[in-house]
Every structure is written in C-alpha cells, then in structure tokens.
C-alpha positions in Angstrom: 13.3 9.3 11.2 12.0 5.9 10.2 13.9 3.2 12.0 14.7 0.2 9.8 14.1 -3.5 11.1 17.0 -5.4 11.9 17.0 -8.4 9.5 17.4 -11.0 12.5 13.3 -9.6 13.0 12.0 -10.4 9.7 10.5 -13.7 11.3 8.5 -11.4 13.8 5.6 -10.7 11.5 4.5 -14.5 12.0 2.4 -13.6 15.5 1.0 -10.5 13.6 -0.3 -12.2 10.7 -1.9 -15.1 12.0 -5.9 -16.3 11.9 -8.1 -14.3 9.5 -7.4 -11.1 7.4 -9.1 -9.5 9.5 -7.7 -10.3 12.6 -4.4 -9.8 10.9 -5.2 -6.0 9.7 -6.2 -4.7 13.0 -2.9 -6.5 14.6 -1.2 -4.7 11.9 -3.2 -1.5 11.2 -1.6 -0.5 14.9 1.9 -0.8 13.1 1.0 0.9 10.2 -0.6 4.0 12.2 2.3 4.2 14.2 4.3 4.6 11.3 6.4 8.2 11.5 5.2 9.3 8.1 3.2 12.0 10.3 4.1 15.5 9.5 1.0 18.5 8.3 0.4 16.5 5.0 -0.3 13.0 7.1 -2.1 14.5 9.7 -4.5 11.2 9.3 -1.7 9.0 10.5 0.7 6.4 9.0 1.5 4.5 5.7 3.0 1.2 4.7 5.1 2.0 1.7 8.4 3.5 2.7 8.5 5.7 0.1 5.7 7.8 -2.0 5.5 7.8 -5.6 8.2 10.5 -6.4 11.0 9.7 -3.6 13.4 7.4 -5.1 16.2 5.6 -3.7 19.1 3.6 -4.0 19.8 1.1 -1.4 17.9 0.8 2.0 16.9 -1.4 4.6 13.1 -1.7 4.6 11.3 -0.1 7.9 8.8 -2.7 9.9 5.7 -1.4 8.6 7.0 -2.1 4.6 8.1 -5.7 5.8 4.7 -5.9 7.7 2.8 -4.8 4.5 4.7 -7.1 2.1 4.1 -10.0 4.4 0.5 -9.2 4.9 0.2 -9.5 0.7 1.8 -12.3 0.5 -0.5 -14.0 3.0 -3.4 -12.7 2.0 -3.5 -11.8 -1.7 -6.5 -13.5 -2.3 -8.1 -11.5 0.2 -8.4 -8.5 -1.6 -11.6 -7.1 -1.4 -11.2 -7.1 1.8 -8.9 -4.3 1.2 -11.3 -2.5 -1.0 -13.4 -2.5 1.6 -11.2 -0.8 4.1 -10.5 1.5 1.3 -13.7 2.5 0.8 -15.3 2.3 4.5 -12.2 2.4 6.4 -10.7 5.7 8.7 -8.9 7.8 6.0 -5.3 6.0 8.1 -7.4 2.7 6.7 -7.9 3.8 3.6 -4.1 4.9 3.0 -2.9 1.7 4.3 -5.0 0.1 2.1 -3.9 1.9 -0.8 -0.5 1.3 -0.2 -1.2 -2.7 0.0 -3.1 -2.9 -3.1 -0.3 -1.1 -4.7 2.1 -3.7 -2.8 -0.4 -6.4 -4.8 -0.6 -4.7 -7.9 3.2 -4.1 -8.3 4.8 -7.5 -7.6 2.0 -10.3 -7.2 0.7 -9.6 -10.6 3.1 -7.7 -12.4 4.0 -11.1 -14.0 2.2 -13.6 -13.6 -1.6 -12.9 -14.2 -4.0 -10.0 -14.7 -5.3 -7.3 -11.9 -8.6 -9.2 -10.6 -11.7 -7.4 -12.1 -12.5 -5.7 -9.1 -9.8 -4.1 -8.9 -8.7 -3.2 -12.0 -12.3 -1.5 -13.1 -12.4 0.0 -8.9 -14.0 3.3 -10.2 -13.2 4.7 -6.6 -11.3 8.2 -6.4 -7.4 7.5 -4.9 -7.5 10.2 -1.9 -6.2 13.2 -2.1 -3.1 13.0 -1.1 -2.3 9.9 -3.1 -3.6 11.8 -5.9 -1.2 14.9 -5.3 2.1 12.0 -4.6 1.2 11.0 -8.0 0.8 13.8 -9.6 4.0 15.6 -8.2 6.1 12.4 -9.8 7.1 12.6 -13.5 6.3 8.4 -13.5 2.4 9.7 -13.2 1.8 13.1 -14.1 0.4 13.2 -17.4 0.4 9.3 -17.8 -3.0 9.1 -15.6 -6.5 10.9 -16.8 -9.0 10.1 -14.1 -7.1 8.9 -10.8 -9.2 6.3 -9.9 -8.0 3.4 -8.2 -8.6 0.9 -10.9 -6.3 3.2 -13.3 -3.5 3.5 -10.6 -3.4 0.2 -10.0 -3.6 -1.0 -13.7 -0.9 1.3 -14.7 1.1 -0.1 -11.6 1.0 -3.5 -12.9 1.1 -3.2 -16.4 4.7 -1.7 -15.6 4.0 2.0 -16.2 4.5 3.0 -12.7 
C-alpha cells in the first residue's frame, strides 16, 4: 500500500533537490526505488508516477515519490537530457524513473506553453517493455500509438492525446 505524504511535508523535498541534477537524482533515485510499486511485473524496482497509464482515479493525496518527481521537473526541466541519458544508460529502475519524469515534463511543463524540445520529441529510443504493455493495455493508447518510441509517447502526451 502506498503511503501518501502528509501535506505539512511538501516542503521536505527542498534538502533532496538541492546542487546539481545530478546530485539531486541520486538523492532522489533512493526514493523512487523505494517506491512499493514492486510486485512480479516491477521486479526492477520502483516508479515515480502514482498511477500507470490505465489506472484512473478520482481524488487522492499524492505519495512522496510523485511529489518528489513533480518537484524534481519543476527544478530541473531544462535539464532534460540528462534524463535521456538515464533513460538510455541508466539501471532499468533508472530508466523507468526517467520515463515517468519525462512524462511528468511532457504532460504539464509543455502541454501549454511551448513545444516538446527536439530531442525529445524525435527520441527514436524504444519505451521499455513494460511501459510499452501499461500503454497498450489503456484504451487512451492502444491503437492511437504505431511505433512506441519515446519521442511518440511523449509527443502524444503533450499534444493532449494522452
């Protein structure tokens, strides 16, 4: 079960996201791993969205490693190919987290206001697998996305479709 931060602890990401990006991923990358989304399907270790593409919800309180995540993209948007790097040469934990942060990025730091950055939105990388089988299990996706890279994901994130 997935235990919520208490909104008097929102402020408590400030320690965990200071100095570089890089700094800041590995303080937060121990969050992230930590994160209970561990059953035979996340055998590789955490995540940072609370919910995968397909599980909907009404009303929640968001867990730490969401409020870590979001905090982490606000700070370091500009900073993201640092994140395709930990997508591409990162532990496959690192390369989920960084998945779900991109999609953090794409979602509500340029859903409005500007288009995906190039590298990103023409990323010919392959989503992993079991981003891949999320997306295709969720009537959003399935059928809406041909080749499942991460450039198309993230496109059809921000452009609204997802």
């Amino acid at each position: 079960m997935r235990t919520p931060l208490d909104p008097e602890d929102f402020d408590s990401t400030e320690p965990y996201l200071a100095g570089t990006v890089a700094e800041a991923w590995e303080r937060c990358l121990q969050i992230w791993i930590q994160s209970p989304w561990r059953d035979d399907s996340y055998a590789h270790g955490g995540r940072v969205n609370d919910f995968p593409p397909g599980v909907r919800g009404t009303m929640y309180l968001p867990s730490r490693e969401t409020v870590f995540g979001r905090g982490f993209i606000r700070q370091f948007a500009a900073e993201y190919t640092f994140l395709l790097g930990r997508f591409t040469h990162g532990s496959s934990a690192e390369q989920i987290c960084a998945y779900d942060l991109l999609f953090f990025l794409a979602m509500n730091l340029y859903a409005d206001d500007e288009p995906l950055p190039i590298a990103l939105r023409d990323s010919t990388l392959p989503v992993p697998a079991v981003i891949r089988a999320e997306l295709e299990a969720d009537y959003i996706y399935r059928g809406s996305l041909r080749t499942y890279t991460l450039g198309e994901v993230l496109s059809y994130i921000q452009t609204g479709g997802g």
